[in-house]
ZAMARGU-4260 file (C-alpha; in steps of 0.2 Angstrom, whole numbers, plus 5000, padded with zeros to 4 digits):
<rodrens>
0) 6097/5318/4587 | 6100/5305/4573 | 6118/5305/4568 | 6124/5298/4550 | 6138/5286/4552
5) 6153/5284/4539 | 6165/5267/4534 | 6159/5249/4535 | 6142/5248/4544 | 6142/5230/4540
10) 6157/5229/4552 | 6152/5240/4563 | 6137/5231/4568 | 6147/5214/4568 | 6160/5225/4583
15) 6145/5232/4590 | 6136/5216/4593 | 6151/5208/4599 | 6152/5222/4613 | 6135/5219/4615
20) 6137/5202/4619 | 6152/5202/4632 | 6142/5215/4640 | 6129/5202/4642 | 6140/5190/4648
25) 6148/5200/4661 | 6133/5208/4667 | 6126/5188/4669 | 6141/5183/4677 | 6140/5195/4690
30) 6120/5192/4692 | 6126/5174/4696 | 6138/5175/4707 | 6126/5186/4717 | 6115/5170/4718
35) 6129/5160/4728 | 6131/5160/4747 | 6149/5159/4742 | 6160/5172/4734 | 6168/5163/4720
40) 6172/5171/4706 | 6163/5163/4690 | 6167/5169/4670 | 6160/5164/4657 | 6168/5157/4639
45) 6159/5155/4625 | 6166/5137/4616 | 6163/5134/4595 | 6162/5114/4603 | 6150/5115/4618
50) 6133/5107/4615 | 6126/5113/4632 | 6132/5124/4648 | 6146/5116/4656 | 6151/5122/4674
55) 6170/5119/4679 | 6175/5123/4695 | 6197/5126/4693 | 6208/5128/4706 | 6216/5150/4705
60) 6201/5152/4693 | 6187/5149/4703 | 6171/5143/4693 | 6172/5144/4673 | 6154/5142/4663
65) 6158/5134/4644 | 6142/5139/4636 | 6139/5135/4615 | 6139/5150/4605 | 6121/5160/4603
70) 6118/5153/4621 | 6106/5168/4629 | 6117/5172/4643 | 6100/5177/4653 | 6098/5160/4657
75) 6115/5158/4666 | 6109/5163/4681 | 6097/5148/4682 | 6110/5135/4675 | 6120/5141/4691
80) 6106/5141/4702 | 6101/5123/4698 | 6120/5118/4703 | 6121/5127/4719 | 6122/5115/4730
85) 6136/5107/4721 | 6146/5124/4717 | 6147/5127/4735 | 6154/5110/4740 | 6168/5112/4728
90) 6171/5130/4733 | 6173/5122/4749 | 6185/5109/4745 | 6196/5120/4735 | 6195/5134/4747
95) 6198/5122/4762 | 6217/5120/4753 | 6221/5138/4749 | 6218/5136/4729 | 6203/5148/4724
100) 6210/5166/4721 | 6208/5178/4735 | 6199/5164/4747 | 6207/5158/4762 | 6199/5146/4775
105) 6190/5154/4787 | 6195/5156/4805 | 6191/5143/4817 | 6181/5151/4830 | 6189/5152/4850
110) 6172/5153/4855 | 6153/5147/4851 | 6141/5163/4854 | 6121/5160/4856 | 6117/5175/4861
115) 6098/5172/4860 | 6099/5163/4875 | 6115/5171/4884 | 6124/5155/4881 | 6142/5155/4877
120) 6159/5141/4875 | 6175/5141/4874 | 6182/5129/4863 | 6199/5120/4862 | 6205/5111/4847
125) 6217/5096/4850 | 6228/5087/4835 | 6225/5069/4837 | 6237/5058/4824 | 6227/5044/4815
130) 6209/5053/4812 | 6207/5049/4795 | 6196/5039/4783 | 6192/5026/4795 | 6187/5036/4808
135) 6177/5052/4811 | 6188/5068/4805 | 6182/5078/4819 | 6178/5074/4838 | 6166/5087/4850
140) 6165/5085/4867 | 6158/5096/4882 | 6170/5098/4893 | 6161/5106/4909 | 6163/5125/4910
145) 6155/5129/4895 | 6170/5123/4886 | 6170/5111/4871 | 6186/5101/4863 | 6188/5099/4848
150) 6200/5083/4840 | 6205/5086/4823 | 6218/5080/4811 | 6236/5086/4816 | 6244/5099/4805
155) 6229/5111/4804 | 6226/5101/4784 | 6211/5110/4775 | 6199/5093/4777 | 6202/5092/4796
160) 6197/5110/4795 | 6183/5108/4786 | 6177/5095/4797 | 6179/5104/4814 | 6169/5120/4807
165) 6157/5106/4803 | 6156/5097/4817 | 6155/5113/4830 | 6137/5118/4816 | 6131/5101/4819
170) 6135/5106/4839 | 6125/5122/4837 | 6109/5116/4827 | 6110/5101/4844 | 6107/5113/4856
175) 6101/5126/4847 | 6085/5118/4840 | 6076/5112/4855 | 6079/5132/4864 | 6071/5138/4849
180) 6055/5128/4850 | 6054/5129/4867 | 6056/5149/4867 | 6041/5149/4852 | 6031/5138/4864
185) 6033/5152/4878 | 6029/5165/4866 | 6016/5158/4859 | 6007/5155/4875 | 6013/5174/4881
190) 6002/5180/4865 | 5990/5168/4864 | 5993/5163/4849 | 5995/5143/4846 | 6004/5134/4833
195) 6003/5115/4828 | 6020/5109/4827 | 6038/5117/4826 | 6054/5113/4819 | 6071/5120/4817
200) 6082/5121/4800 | 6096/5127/4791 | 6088/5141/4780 | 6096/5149/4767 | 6084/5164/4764
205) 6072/5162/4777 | 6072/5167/4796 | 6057/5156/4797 | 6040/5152/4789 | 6022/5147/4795
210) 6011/5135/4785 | 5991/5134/4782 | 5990/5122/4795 | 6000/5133/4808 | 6015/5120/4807
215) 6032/5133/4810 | 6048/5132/4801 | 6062/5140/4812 | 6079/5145/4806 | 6093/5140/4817
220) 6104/5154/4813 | 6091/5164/4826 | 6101/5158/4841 | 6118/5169/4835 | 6103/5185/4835
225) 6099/5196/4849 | 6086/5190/4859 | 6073/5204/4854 | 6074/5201/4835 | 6073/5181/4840
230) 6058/5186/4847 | 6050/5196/4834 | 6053/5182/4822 | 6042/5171/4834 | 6028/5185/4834
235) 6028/5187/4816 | 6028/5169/4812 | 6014/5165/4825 | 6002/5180/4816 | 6002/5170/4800
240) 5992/5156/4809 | 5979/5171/4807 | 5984/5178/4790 | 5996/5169/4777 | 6001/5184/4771
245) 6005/5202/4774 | 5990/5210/4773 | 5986/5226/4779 | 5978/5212/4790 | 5993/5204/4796
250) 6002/5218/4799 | 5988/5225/4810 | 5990/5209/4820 | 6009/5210/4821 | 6009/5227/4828
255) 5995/5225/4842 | 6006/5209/4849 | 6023/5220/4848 | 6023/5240/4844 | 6040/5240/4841
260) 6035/5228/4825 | 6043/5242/4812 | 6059/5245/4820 | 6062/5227/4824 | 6057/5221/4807
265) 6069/5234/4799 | 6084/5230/4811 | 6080/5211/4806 | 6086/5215/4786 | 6102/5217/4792
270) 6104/5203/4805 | 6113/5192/4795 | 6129/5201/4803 | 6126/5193/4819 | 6130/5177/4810
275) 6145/5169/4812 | 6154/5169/4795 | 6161/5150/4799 | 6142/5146/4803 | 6137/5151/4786
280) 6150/5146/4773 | 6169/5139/4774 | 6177/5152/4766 | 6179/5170/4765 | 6186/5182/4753
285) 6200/5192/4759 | 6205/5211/4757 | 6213/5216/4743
</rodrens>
């Protein structure tokens, strides 16, 4: 049903628009912040003096987009997007000291779980006065018994922090990467399905990936999974040397190598929880 309206329409339209508009911009602001392996919070302002999208990131605030008026607030997801990796350093940074709203940094882990390969350490952290700029922030050493020690900057200060949770993912993707290859290689030759080369990354999307040329792209992160779901990653990898895709075709060739392809593949969408939060990012949110 059409109804008649009364008053001003003129002004009406103006309000209504305007609405419309905030809407827009919320509804953007929240798609962006989705995009972000952080969560940051990020609003949006439109400014009478901006030429182009400015991105700020202010301490208690978290990260502020200063957009010209009649910006189309669908393309804010890509201006965040193209700034990712420098969002996420400065979330980092802020975080590290306590100064984005509802972030604190995250907790140190007492022990370094790769569970893929049954492997576990303890780790220690020492204070170590004069670790600074000339020197590096953060120490690692094995200390025999599966135990690793860990020198920081005294005081438990957001940088020396930072730069332990680094040092002990630098220590992961060490030992991790050559397990990994040398797990795929056993796999492979258990299928009978070669592959040219392999290597080990740090993924953001991707559990792994296979080229054309059979050259295999491994995420680290598959070393925190258990070992079955590691595995299913290799076999599904190591079919698209067959089919680069996923073909009925593929999914044929999947299945005949592991039977148990469909429930593996679904428990796989919601591995991510087997990876340690200070693996992934600096900070978490806390509860409110």
């Amino acid at each position: 049903m059409v109804s008649r309206g009364t008053g001003n329409t003129s002004a009406q339209g103006a309000r209504a628009r305007s609405r419309t508009s905030a809407e827009a911009l919320a509804a953007a602001s929240r798609l962006a912040a989705s995009l972000l392996d952080v969560p940051v919070p990020v609003s949006v302002r439109v400014s009478r003096r901006a030429r182009g999208i400015v991105l700020r990131m202010l301490p208690d605030r978290g990260l502020e987009v200063v957009a010209p008026e009649g910006f189309d607030p669908a393309l804010l997801p890509l201006a965040v997007e193209s700034r990712r990796a420098w969002i996420e350093d400065a979330v980092a940074r802020l975080a590290a000291m306590g100064e984005l709203p509802g972030m604190v940094p995250v907790t140190l882990p007492r022990r370094v779980v790769l569970t893929a390969f049954g492997l576990e350490y303890g780790v220690d952290y020492l204070e170590r006065p004069g670790l600074g700029q000339a020197r590096a922030a953060c120490r690692i050493r094995e200390m025999g018994g599966g135990r690793l020690a860990v020198t920081m900057r005294p005081g438990g200060a957001g940088e020396g922090r930072e730069a332990a949770r680094q040092g002990l993912c630098a220590f992961v993707r060490d030992r991790a990467g050559p397990l990994l290859v040398a797990a795929l290689r056993e796999v492979s030759r258990e299928v009978g399905l070669p592959f040219a080369s392999a290597r080990v990354r740090r993924q953001r999307t991707r559990w792994g990936s296979c080229t054309a040329a059979g050259r295999i792209s491994l995420n680290v992160t598959l070393a925190f999974l258990p070992w079955e779901l590691a595995r299913y990653v290799f076999v599904h990898e190591l079919c698209h040397t067959l089919h680069q895709n996923h073909s009925t075709r593929f999914w044929d060739a999947v299945r005949a190598v592991e039977p148990d392809a469909p429930a593996l593949d679904a428990t796989l969408a919601q591995a991510g929880r087997y990876v340690p939060l200070w693996f992934t990012r600096g900070i978490t949110a806390t509860a409110s």
